[in-house]
C-alpha positions as CSV (number, residue, x, y, z in Angstrom):
1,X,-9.1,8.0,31.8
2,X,-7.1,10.4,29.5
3,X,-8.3,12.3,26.2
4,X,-7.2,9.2,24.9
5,X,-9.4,7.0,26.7
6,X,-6.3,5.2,28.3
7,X,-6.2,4.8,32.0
8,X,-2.5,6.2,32.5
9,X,-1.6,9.9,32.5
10,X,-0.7,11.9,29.3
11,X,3.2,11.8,29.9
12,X,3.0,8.0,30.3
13,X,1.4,7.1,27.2
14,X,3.3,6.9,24.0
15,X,1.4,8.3,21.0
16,X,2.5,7.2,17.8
17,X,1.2,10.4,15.1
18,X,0.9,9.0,11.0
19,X,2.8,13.0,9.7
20,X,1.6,13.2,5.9
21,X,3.4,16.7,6.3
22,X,-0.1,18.0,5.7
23,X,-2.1,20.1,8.0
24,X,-4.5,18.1,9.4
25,X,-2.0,15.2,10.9
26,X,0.9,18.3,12.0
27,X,-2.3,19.9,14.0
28,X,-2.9,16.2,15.5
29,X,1.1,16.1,16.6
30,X,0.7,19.7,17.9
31,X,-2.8,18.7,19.8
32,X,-1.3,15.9,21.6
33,X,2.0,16.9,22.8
34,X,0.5,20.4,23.8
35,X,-1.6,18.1,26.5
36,X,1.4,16.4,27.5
37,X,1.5,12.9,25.4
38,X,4.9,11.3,24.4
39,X,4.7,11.8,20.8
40,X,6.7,10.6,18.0
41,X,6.4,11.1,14.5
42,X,6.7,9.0,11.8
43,X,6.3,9.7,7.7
44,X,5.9,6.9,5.1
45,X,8.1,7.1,1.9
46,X,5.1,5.3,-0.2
47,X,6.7,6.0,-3.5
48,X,9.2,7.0,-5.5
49,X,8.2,10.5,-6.0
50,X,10.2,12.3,-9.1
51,X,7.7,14.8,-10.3
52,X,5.2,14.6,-8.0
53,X,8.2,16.6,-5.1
54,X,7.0,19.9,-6.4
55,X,3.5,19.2,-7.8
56,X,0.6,20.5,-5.5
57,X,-2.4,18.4,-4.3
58,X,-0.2,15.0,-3.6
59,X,0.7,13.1,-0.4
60,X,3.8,11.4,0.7
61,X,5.9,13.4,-1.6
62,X,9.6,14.6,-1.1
63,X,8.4,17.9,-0.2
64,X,5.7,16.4,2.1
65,X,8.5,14.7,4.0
66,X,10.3,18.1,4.4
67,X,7.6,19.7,5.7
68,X,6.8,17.0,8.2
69,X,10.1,16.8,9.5
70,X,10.1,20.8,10.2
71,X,6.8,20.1,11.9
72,X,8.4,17.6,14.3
73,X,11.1,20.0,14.7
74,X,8.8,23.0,15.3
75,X,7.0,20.8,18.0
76,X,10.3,19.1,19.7
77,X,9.4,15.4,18.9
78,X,11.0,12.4,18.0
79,X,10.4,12.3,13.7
80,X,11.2,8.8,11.3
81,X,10.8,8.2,7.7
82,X,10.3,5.3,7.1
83,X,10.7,3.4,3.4
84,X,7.6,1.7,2.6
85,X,7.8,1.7,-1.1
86,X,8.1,-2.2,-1.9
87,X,5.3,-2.9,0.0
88,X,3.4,0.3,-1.2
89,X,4.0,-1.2,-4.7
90,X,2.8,-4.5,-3.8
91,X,-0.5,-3.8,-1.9
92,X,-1.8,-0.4,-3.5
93,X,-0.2,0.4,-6.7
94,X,-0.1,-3.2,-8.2
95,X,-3.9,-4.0,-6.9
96,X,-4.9,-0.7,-8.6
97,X,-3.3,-1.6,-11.9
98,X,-4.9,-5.0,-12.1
99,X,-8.2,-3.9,-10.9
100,X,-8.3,-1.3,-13.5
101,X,-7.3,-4.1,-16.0
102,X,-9.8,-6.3,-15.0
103,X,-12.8,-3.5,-16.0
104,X,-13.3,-2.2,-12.1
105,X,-12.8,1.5,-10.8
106,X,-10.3,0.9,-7.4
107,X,-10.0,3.3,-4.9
108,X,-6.8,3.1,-3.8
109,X,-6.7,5.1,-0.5
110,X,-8.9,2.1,0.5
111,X,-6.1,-0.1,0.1
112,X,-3.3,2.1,1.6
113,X,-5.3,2.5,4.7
114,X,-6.2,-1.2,5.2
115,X,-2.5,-2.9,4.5
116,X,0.5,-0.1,5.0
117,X,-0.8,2.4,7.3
118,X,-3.2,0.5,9.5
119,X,-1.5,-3.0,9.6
120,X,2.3,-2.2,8.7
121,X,2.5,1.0,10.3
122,X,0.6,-0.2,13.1
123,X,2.7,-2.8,13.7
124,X,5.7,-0.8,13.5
125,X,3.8,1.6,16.5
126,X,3.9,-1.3,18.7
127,X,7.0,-2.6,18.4
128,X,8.5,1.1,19.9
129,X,6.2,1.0,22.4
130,X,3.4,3.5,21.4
131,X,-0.2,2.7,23.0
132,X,-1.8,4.2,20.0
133,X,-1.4,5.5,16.6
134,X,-2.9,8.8,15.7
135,X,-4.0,10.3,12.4
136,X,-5.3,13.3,10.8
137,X,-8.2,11.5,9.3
138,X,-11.7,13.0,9.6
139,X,-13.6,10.8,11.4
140,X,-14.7,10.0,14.6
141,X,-14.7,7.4,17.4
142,X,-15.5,6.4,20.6
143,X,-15.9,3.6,23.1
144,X,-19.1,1.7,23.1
145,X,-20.9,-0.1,26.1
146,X,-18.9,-3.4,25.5
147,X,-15.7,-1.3,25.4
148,X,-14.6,-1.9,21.6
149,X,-14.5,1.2,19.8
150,X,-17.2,2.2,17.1
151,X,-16.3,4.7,14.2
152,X,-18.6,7.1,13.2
153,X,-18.7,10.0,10.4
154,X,-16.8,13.2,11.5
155,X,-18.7,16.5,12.4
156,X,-17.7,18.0,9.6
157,X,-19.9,16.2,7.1
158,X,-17.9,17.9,3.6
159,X,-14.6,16.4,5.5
160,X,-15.9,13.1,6.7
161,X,-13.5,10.3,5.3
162,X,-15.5,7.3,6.8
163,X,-15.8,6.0,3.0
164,X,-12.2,5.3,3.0
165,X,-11.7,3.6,6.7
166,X,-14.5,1.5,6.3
167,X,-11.9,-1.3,6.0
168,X,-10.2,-0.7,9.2
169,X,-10.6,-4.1,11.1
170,X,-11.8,-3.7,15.1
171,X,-8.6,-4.8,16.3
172,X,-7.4,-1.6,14.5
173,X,-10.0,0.5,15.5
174,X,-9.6,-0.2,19.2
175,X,-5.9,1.5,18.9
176,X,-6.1,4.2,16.0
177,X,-7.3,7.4,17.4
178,X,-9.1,10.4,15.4
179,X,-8.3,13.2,17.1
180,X,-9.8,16.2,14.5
181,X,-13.3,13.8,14.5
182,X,-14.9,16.9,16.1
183,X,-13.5,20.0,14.2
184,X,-13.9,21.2,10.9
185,X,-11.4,22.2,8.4
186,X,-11.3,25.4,9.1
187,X,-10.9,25.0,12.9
188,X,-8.1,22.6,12.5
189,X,-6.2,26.0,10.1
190,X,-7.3,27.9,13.1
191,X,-5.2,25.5,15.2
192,X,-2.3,25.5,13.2
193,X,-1.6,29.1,13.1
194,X,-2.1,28.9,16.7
195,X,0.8,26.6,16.8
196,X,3.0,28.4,14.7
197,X,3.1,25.7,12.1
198,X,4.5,26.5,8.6
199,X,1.8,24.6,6.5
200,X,-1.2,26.4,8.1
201,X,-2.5,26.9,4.5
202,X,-0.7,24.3,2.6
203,X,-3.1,22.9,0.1
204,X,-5.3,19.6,0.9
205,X,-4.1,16.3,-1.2
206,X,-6.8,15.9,-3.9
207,X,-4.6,13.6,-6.4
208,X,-3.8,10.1,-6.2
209,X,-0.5,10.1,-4.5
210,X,1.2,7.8,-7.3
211,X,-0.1,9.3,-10.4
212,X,1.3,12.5,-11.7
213,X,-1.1,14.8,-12.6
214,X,-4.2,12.6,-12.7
215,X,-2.1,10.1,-15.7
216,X,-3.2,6.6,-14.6
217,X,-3.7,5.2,-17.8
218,X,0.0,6.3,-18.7
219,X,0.8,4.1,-15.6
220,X,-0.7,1.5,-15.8
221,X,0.2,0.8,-18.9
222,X,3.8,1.0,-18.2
223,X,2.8,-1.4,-15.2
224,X,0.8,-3.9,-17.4
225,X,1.3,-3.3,-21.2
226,X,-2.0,-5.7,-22.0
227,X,-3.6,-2.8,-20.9
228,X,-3.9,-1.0,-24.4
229,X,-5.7,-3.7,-26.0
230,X,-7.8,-1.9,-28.7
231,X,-11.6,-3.0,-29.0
232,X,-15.4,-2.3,-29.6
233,X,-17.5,0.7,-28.4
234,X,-20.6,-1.0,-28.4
235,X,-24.5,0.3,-27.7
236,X,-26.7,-1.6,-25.4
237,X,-28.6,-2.4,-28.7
238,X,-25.9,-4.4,-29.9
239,X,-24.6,-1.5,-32.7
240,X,-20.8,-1.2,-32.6
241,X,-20.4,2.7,-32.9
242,X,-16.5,2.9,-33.0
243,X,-12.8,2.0,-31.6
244,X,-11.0,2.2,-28.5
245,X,-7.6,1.7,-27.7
246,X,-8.0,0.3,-24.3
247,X,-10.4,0.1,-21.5
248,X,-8.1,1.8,-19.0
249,X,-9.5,5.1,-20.2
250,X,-12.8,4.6,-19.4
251,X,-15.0,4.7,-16.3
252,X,-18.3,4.0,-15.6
253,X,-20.7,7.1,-15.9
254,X,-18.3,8.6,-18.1
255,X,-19.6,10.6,-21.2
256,X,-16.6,12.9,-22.7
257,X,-13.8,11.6,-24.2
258,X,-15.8,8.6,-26.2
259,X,-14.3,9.3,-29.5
260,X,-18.7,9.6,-30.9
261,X,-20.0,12.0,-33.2
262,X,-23.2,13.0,-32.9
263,X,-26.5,11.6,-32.1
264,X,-28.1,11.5,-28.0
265,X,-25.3,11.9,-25.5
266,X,-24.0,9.1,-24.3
267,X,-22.3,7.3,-21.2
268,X,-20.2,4.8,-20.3
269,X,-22.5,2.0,-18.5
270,X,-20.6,-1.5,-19.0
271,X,-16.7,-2.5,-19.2
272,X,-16.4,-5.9,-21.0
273,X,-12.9,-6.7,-19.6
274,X,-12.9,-10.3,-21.1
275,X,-13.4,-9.3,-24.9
276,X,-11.8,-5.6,-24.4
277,X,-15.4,-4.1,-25.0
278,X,-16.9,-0.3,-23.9
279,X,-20.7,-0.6,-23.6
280,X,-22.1,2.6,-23.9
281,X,-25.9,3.8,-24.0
282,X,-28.3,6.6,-22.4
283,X,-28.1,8.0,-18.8
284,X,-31.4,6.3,-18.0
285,X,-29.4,2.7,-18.3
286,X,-27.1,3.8,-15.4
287,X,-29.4,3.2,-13.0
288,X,-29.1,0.6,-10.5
289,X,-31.2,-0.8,-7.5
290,X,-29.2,-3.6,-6.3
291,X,-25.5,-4.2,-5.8
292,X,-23.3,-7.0,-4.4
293,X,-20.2,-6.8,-2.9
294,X,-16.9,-9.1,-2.1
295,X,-14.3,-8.8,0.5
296,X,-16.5,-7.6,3.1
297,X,-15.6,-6.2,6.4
298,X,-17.6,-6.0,9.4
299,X,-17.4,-3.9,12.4
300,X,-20.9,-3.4,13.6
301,X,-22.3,-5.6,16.4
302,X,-22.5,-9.5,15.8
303,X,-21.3,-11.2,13.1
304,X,-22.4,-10.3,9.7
305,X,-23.1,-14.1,9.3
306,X,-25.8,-13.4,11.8
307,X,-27.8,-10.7,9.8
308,X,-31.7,-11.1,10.1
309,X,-33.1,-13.4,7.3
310,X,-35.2,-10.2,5.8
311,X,-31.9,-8.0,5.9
312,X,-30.9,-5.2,8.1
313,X,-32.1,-1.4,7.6
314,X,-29.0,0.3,6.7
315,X,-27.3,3.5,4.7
316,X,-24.8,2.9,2.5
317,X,-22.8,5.8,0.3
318,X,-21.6,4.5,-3.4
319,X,-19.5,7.5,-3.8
320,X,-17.6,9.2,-1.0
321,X,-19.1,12.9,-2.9
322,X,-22.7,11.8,-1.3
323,X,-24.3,11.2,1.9
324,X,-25.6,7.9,3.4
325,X,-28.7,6.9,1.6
326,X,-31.4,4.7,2.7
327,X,-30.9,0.6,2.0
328,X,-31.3,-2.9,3.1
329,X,-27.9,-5.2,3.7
330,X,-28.5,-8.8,2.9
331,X,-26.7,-11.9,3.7
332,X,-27.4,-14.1,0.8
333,X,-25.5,-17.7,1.1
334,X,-22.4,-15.4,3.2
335,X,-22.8,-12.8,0.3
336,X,-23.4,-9.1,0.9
337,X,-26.0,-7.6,-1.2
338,X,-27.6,-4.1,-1.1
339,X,-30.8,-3.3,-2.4
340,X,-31.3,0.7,-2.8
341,X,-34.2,2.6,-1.5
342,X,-33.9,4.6,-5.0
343,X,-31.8,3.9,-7.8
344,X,-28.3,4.9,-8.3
345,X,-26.6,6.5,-11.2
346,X,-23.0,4.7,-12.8
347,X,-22.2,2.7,-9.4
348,X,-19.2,1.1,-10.6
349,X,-17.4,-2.3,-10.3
350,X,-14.2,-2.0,-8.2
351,X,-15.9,1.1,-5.8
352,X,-16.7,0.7,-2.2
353,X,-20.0,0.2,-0.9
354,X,-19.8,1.8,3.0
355,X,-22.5,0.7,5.5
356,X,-23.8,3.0,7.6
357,X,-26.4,2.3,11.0
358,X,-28.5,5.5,9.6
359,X,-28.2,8.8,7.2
360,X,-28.1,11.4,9.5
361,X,-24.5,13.1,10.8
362,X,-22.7,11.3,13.0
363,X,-24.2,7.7,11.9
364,X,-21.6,4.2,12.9
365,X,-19.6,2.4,10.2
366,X,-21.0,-1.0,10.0
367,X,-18.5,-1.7,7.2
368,X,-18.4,-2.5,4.1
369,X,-17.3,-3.6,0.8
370,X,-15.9,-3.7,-3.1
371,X,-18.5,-3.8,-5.4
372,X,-18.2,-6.5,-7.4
373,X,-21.6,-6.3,-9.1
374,X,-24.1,-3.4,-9.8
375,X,-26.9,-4.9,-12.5
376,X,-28.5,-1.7,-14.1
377,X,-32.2,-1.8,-14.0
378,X,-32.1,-1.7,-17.9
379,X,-32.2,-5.5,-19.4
380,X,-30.5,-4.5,-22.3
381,X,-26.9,-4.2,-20.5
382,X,-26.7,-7.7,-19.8
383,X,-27.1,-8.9,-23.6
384,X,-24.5,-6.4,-24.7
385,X,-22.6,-7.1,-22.0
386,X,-22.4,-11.0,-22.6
């Protein structure tokens, strides 16, 4: 078996590398054809970049695209760009719009992951040839005793980006590879000066790719003008306390930016999509113990139709900022629902919900989920809410 896992030699397997033009996924071209793989690189066009070419902090930019195709160059490997923008448009930027419409908080990485890296692209890896694809992703994985391939969080626990695979399906899993799983960020710099590669020190993406300086209300709006509705800021007591000109500028948990005056701080705790309504009221009401989920994906063992009548002991992360916390995963009439070992603060509709075997480093992606429901432990939400 190779470092790959694949019983053939390293020259006889064709490695397909995801190039971002970022550090992480140049160091995982460098990696592999140093040990002798047949690599080629390919770069996804995701969107039409204008402004974002020379703003820092963004993937899949012009510049990104330059900077991977100097990589390649650098390295002596095959390089593509490929233009993924109409289906981009269609599966991430158009689901992010309407979720965001519809009250919810989308993660859109999620979606890019699931549909145009790890199905199109993937497909696209095949049909040249390539036994795997390979990313820059920090996460880890491995074959397990029945020979499928598990996915667990990375060493690096501040790097770990298991909250945004958790999607991947098994018959992904078993080809991607995660070859920086083991190495932290500043090993994987270490590695690219070693390698001579220009973007040693080029900045990590923070933004979403598609939004210019952080402006996704500006966006959507242009996407879905419905979107600046004006309605009620409304208290969990029933008070209306002011005006809003849509609910695409507000998130659960959030407390500037209200437009208040005065009185005990408040948050953001409820969107009201249907009747264009912000419910706001005091930290305390954030709080939630139990959350449900739709469009659930399962990689652990079994089915998740199979899940023990008194639920399975799990950890799940609600944010991808914190670590697996204690739970217990329910199947309830082929509905996920997680109930909390402690109470959560602004868990949002539209977020993911990642399942986790335990809390510790290095714990297996079960899967996971979009939360579709979080009930806050405070009764008064509901009646506000409607």
């Amino acid at each position: 078996m190779n470092s790959l896992d694949l019983p053939l030699p390293p020259s006889g397997t064709r490695v397909v590398v995801a190039m971002s033009g970022g550090v992480d996924s140049s160091v995982v071209a460098a990696m592999l054809k140093e040990q002798g793989y047949d690599v080629t690189g390919i770069t996804l066009q995701l969107y039409d970049h204008g402004a974002a070419v020379r703003r820092r902090g963004a993937c899949c930019a012009g510049q990104d695209i330059h900077d991977a195709r100097r990589v390649a160059d650098r390295l002596g490997i095959p390089h593509y760009v490929l233009d993924y923008e109409d289906r981009f448009r269609e599966a991430v930027i158009d689901r992010f719009a309407d979720s965001y419409l519809a009250g919810e908080t989308p993660i859109p990485c999620v979606d890019c992951n699931r549909t145009v890296k790890f199905a199109d692209l993937m497909r696209t890896a095949r049909d040249i040839g390539a036994h795997v694809l390979a990313t820059g992703h920090y996460v880890s994985s491995r074959l397990l005793p029945d020979g499928r391939r598990g996915m667990f969080r990375a060493a690096d626990p501040d790097k770990d980006q298991t909250y945004f695979l958790y999607a991947t399906t098994q018959e992904q899993l078993d080809m991607l590879r995660f070859p920086l799983g083991g190495l932290r960020k500043s090993e994987t710099r270490e590695l690219a000066r070693r390698y001579g590669l220009a973007v040693a020190d080029k900045s990590d993406s923070q933004d979403i790719c598609f939004v210019p300086e952080g402006g996704y209300a500006d966006l959507i709006r242009r996407l879905r003008p419905e979107a600046s509705t004006p309605g009620d800021i409304v208290h969990i007591d029933g008070r209306v306390l002011g005006r809003h000109d849509g609910i695409i500028r507000f998130t659960v948990g959030q407390r500037r930016g209200l437009g208040l005056s005065g009185g005990e701080p408040l948050y953001v705790v409820a969107l009201d999509a249907a009747r264009a309504r912000v419910i706001v009221g005091p930290r305390e009401a954030l709080l939630t113990r139990r959350i449900r989920l739709r469009d659930i994906s399962w990689i652990g063992d079994g089915a998740f139709a199979d899940l023990p009548p008194d639920g399975l002991e799990v950890a799940v992360r609600v944010r991808s900022t914190r670590p697996p916390a204690p739970a217990v995963l329910y199947n309830v009439g082929g509905v996920a629902e997680v109930e909390l070992a402690e109470a959560e603060q602004g868990v949002a509709p539209g977020q993911a919900c990642v399942i986790y075997d335990g809390p510790g480093a290095g714990a297996r992606v079960l899967g996971g989920g979009v939360i579709s429901r979080a009930p806050r432990l405070a009764p008064e939400i509901a009646s506000a809410a409607g």
